[in-house]
N, CA, C and O atoms as a Tinker XYZ file with bonds, in Angstrom:
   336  protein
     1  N     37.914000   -3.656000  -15.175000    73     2
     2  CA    36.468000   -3.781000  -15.293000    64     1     3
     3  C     35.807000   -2.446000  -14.963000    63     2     4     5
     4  O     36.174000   -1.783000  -13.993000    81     3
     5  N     34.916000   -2.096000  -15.707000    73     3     6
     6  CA    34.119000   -0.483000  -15.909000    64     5     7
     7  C     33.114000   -0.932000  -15.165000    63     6     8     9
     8  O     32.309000   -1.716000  -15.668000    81     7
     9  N     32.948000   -0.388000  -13.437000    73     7    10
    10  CA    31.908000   -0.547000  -12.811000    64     9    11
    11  C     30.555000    0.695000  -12.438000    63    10    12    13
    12  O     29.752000    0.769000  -11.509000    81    11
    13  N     30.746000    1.364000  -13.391000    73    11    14
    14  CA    29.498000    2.636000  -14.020000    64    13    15
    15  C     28.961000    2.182000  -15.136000    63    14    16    17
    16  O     29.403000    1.819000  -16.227000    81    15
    17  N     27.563000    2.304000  -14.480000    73    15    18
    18  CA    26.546000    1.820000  -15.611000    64    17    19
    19  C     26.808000    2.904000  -16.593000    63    18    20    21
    20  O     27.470000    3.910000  -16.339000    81    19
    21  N     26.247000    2.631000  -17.728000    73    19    22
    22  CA    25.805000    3.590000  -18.867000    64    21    23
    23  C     24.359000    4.354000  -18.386000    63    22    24    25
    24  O     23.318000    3.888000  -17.925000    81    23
    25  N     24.738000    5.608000  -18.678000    73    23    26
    26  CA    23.357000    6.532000  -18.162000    64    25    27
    27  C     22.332000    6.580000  -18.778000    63    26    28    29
    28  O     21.251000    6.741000  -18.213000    81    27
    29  N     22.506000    6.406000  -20.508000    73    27    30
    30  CA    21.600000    6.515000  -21.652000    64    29    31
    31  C     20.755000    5.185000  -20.845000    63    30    32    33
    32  O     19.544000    5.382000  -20.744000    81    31
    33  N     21.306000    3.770000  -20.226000    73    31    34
    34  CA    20.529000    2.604000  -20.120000    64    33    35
    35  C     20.026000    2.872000  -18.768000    63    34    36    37
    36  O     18.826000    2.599000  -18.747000    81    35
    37  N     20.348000    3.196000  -17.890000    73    35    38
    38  CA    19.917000    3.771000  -16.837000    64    37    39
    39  C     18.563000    4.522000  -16.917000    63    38    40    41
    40  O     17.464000    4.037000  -16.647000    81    39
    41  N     18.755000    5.462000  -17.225000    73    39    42
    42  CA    17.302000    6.235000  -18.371000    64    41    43
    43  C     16.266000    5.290000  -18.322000    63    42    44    45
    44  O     15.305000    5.218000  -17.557000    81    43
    45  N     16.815000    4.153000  -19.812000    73    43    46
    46  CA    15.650000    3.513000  -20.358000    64    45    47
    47  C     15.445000    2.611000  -18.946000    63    46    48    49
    48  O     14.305000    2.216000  -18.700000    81    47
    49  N     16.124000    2.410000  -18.374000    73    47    50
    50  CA    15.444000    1.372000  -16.940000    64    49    51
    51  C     15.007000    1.923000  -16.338000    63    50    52    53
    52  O     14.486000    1.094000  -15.592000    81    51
    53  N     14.622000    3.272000  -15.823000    73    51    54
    54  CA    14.036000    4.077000  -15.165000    64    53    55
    55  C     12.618000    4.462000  -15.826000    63    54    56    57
    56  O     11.630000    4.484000  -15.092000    81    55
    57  N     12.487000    4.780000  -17.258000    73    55    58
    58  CA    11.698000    5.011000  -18.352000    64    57    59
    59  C     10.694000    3.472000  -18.146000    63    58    60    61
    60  O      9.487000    3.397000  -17.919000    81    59
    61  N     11.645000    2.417000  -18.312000    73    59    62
    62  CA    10.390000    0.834000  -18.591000    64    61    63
    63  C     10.120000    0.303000  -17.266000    63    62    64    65
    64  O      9.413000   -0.694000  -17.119000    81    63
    65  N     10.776000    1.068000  -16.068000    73    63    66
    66  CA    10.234000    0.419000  -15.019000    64    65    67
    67  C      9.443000    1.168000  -13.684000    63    66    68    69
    68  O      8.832000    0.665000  -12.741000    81    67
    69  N      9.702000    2.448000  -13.999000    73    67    70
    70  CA     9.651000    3.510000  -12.340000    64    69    71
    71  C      8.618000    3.404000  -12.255000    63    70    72    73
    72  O      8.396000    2.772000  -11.222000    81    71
    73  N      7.183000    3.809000  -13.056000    73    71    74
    74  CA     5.995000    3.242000  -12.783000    64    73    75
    75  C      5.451000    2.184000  -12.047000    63    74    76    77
    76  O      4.594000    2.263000  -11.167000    81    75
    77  N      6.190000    0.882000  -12.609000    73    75    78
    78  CA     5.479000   -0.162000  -11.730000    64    77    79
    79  C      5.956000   -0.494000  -10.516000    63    78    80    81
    80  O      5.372000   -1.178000   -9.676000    81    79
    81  N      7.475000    0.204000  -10.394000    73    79    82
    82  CA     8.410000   -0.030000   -8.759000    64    81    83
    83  C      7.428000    0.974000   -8.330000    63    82    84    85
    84  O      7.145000    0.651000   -7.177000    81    83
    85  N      6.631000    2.222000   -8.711000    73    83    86
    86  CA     6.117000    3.323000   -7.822000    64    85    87
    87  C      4.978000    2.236000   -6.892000    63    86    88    89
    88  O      4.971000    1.986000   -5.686000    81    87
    89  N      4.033000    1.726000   -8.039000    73    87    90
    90  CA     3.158000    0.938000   -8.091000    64    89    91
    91  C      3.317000    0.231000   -6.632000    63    90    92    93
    92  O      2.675000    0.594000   -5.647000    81    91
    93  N      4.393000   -0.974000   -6.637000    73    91    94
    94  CA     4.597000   -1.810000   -6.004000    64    93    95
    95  C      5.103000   -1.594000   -4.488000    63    94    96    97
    96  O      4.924000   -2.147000   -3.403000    81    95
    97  N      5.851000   -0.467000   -5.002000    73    95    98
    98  CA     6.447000    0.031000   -3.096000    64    97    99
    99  C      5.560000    0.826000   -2.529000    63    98   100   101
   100  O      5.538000    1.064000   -1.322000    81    99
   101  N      4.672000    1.345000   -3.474000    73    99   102
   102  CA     3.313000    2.271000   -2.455000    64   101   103
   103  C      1.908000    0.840000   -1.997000    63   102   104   105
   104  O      1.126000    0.894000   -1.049000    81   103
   105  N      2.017000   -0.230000   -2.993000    73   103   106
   106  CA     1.163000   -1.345000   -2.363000    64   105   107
   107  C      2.204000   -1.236000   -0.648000    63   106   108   109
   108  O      1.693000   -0.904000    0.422000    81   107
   109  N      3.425000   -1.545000   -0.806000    73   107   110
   110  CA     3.668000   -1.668000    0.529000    64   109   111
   111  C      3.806000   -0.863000    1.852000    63   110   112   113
   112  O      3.805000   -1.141000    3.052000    81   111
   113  N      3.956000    0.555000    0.896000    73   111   114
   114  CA     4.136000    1.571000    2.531000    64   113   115
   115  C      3.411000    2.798000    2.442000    63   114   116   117
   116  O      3.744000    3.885000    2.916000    81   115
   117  N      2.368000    2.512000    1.773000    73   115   118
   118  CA     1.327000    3.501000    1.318000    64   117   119
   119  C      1.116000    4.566000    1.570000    63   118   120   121
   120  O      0.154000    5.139000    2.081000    81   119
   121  N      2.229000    4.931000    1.134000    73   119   122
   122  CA     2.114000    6.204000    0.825000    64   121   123
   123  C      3.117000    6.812000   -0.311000    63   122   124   125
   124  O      4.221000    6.304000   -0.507000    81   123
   125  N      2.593000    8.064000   -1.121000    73   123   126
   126  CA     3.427000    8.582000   -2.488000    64   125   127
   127  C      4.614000    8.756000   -1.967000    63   126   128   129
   128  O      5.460000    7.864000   -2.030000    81   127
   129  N      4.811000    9.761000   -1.463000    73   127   130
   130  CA     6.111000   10.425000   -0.980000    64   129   131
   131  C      7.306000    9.531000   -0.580000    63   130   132   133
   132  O      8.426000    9.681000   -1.069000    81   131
   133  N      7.044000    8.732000    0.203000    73   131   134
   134  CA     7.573000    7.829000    0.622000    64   133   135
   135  C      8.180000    6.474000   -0.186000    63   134   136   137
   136  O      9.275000    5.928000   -0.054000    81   135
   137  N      7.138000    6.167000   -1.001000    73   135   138
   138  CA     7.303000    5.220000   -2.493000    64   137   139
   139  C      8.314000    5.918000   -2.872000    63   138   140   141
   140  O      9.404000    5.358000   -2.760000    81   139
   141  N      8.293000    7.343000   -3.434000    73   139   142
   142  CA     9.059000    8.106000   -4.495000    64   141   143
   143  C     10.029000    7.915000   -4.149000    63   142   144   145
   144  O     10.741000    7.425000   -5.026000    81   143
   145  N     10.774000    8.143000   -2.667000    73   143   146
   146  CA    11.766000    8.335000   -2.339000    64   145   147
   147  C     12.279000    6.797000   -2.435000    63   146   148   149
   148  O     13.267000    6.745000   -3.167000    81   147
   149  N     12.010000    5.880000   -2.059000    73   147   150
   150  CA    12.086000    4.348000   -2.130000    64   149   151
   151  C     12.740000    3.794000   -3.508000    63   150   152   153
   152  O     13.774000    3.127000   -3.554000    81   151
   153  N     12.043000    4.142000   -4.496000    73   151   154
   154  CA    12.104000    4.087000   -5.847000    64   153   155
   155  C     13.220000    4.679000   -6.258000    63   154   156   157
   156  O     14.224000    4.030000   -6.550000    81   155
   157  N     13.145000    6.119000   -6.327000    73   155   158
   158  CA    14.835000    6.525000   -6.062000    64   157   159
   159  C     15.987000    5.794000   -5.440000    63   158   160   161
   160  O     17.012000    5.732000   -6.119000    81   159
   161  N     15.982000    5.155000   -4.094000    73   159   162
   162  CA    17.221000    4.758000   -3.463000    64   161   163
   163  C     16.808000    3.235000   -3.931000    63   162   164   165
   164  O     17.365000    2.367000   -3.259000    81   163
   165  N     15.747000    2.660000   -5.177000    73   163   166
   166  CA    16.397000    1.489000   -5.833000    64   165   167
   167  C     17.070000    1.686000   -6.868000    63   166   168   169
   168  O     18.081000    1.047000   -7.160000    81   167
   169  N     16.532000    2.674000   -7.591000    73   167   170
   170  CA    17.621000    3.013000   -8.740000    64   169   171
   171  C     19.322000    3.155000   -8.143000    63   170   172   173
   172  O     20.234000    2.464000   -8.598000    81   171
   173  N     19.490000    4.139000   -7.104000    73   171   174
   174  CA    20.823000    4.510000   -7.045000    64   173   175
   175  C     21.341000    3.198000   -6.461000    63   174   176   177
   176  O     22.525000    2.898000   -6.619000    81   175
   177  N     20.287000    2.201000   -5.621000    73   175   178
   178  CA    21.363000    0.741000   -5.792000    64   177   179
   179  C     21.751000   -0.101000   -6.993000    63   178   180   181
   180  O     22.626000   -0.965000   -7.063000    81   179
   181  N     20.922000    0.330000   -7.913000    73   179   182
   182  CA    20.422000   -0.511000   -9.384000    64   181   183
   183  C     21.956000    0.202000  -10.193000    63   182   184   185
   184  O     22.629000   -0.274000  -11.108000    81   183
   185  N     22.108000    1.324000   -9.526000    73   183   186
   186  CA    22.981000    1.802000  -10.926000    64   185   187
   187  C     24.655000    1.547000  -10.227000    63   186   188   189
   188  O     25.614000    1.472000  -10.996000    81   187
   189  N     24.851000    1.423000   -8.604000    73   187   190
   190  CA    25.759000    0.509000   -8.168000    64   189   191
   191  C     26.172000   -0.283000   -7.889000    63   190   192   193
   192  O     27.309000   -0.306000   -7.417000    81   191
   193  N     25.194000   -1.642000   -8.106000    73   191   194
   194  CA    25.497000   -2.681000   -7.981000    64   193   195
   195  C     25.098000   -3.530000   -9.427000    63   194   196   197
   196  O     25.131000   -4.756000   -9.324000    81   195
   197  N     24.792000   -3.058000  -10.524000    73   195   198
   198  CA    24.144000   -3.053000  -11.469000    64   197   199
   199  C     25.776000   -4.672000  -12.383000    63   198   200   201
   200  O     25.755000   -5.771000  -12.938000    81   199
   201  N     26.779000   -3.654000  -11.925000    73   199   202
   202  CA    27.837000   -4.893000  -12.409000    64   201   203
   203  C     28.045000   -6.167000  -11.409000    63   202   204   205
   204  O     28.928000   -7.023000  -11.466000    81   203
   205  N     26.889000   -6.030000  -10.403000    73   203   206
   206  CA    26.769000   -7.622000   -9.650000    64   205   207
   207  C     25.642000   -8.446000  -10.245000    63   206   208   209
   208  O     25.572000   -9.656000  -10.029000    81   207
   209  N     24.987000   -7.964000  -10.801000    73   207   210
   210  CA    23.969000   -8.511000  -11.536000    64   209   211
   211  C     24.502000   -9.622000  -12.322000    63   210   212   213
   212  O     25.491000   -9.305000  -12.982000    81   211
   213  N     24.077000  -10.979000  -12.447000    73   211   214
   214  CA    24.639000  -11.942000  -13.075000    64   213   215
   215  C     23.662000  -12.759000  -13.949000    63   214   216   217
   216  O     23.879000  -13.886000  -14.396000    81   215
   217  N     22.325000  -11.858000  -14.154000    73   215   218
   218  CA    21.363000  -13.105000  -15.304000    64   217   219
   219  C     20.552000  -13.622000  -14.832000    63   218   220   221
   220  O     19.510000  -13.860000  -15.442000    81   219
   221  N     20.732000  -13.936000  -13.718000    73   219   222
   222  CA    20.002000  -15.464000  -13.110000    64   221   223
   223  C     18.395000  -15.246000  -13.010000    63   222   224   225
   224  O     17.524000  -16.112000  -12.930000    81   223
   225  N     18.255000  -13.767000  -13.038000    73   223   226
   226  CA    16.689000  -13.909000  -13.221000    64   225   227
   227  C     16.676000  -12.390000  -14.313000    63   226   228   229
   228  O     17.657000  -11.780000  -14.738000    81   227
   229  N     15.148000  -12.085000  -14.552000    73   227   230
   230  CA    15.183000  -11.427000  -15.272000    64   229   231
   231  C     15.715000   -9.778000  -14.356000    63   230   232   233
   232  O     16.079000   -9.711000  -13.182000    81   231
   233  N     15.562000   -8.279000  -15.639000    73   231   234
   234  CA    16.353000   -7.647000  -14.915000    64   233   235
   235  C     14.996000   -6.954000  -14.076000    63   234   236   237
   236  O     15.189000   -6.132000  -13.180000    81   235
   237  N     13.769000   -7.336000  -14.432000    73   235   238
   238  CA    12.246000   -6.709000  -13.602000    64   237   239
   239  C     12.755000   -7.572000  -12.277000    63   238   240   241
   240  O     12.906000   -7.123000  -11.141000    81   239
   241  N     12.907000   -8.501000  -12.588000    73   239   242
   242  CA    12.499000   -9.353000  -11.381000    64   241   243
   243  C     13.616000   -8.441000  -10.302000    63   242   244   245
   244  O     13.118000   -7.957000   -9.286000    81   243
   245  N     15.318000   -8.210000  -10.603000    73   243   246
   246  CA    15.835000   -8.025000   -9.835000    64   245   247
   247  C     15.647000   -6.926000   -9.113000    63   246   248   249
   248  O     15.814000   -6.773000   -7.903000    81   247
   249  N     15.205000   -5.987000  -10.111000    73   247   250
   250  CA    14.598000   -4.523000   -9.831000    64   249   251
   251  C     13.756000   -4.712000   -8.657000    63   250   252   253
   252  O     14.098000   -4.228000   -7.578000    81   251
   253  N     12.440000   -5.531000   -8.818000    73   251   254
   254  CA    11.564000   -5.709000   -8.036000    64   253   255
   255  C     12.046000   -5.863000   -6.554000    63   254   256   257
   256  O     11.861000   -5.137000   -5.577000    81   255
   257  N     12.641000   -6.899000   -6.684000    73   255   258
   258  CA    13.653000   -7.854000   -5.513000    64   257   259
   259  C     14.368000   -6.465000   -4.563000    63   258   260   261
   260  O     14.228000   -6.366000   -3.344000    81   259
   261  N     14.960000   -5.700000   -5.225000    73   259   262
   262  CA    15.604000   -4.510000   -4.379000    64   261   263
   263  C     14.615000   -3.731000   -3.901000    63   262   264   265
   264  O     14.726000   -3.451000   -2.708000    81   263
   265  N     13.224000   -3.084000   -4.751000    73   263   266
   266  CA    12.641000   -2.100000   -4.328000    64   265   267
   267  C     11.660000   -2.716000   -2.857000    63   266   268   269
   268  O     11.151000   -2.280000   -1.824000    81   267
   269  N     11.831000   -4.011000   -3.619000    73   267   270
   270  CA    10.682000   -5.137000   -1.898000    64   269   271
   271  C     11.356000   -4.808000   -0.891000    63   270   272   273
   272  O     10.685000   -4.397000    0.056000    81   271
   273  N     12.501000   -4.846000   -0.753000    73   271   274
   274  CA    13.594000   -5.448000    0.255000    64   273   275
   275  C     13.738000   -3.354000    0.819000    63   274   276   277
   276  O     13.594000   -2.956000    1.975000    81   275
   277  N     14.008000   -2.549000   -0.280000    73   275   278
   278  CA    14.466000   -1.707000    0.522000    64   277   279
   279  C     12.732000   -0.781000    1.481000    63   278   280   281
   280  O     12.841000    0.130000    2.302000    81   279
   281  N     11.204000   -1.469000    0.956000    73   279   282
   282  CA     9.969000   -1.024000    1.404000    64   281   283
   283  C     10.382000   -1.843000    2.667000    63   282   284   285
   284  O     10.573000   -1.254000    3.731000    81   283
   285  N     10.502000   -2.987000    2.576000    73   283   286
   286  CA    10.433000   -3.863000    4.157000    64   285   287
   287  C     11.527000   -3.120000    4.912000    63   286   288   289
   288  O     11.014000   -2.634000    5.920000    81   287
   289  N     12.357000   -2.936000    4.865000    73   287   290
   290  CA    13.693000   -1.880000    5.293000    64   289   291
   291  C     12.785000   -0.638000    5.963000    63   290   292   293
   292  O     12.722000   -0.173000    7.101000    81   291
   293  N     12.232000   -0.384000    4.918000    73   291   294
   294  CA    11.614000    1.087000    5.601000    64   293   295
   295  C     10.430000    0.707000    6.464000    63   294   296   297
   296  O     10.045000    1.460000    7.358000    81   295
   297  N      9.848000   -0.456000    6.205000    73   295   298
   298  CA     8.450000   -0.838000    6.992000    64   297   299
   299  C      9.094000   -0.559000    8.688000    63   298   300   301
   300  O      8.693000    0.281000    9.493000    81   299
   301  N      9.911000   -1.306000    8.816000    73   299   302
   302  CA    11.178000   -1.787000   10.106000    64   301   303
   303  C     11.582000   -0.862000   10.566000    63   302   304   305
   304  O     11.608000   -1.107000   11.772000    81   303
   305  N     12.026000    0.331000   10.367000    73   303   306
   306  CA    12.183000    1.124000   10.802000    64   305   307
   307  C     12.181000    1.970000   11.529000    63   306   308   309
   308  O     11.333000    2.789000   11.177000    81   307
   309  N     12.923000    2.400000   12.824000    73   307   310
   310  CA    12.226000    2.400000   13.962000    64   309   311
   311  C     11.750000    4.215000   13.807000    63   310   312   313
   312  O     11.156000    4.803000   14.710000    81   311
   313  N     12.101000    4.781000   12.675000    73   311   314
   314  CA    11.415000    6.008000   12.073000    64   313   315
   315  C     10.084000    6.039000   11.547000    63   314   316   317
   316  O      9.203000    6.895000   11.611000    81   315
   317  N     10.138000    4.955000   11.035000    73   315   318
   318  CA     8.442000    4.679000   10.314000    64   317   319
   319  C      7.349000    4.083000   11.500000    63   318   320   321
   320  O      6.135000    4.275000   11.567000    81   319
   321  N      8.144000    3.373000   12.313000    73   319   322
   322  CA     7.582000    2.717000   13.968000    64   321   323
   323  C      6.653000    4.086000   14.546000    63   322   324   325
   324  O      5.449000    4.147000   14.797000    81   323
   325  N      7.395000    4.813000   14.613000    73   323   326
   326  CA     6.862000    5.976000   15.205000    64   325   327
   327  C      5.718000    6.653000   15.261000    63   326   328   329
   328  O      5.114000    7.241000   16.159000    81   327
   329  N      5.403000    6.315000   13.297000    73   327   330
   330  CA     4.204000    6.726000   12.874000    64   329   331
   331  C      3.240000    6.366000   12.929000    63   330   332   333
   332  O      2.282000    7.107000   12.707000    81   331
   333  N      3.082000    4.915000   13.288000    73   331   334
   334  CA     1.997000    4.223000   13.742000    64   333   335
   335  C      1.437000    4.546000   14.803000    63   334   336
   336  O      0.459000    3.914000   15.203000    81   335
């Protein structure tokens, strides 16, 4: 089993979605810089765990689902704690 995504599709998932993950992880930790970087470390989970993906919802939704999970991650953080 070939567990590397294809890069050309990688691309286009980055292309039809980075906008609205920017969107959505700066609603949560408001700020750019911080989104950007967020958004990035969903892709690089998106493109390694991408052969666990099994259907069950759409592939926005799962996208979404990681970039939520890794903003609350960073909300928690006893690095981001600090800044408050």
């Amino acid at each position: 089993m070939n567990d590397h995504i294809d890069e050309k599709f990688l691309r286009e998932v980055m292309t039809d979605h980075g906008t609205s993950l920017l969107k959505l992880v700066y609603s949560y930790v408001k700020n750019w810089t911080s989104a950007e970087d967020i958004v990035q470390e969903t892709f690089i989970t998106f493109s390694q765990k991408y052969h666990q993906f099994k259907g069950n919802s759409s592939l926005k939704t799962w996208l979404y689902q990681i970039a939520i999970n890794k903003a609350k991650d960073y909300l928690r953080s006893p690095k981001n704690r600090l800044l408050w």
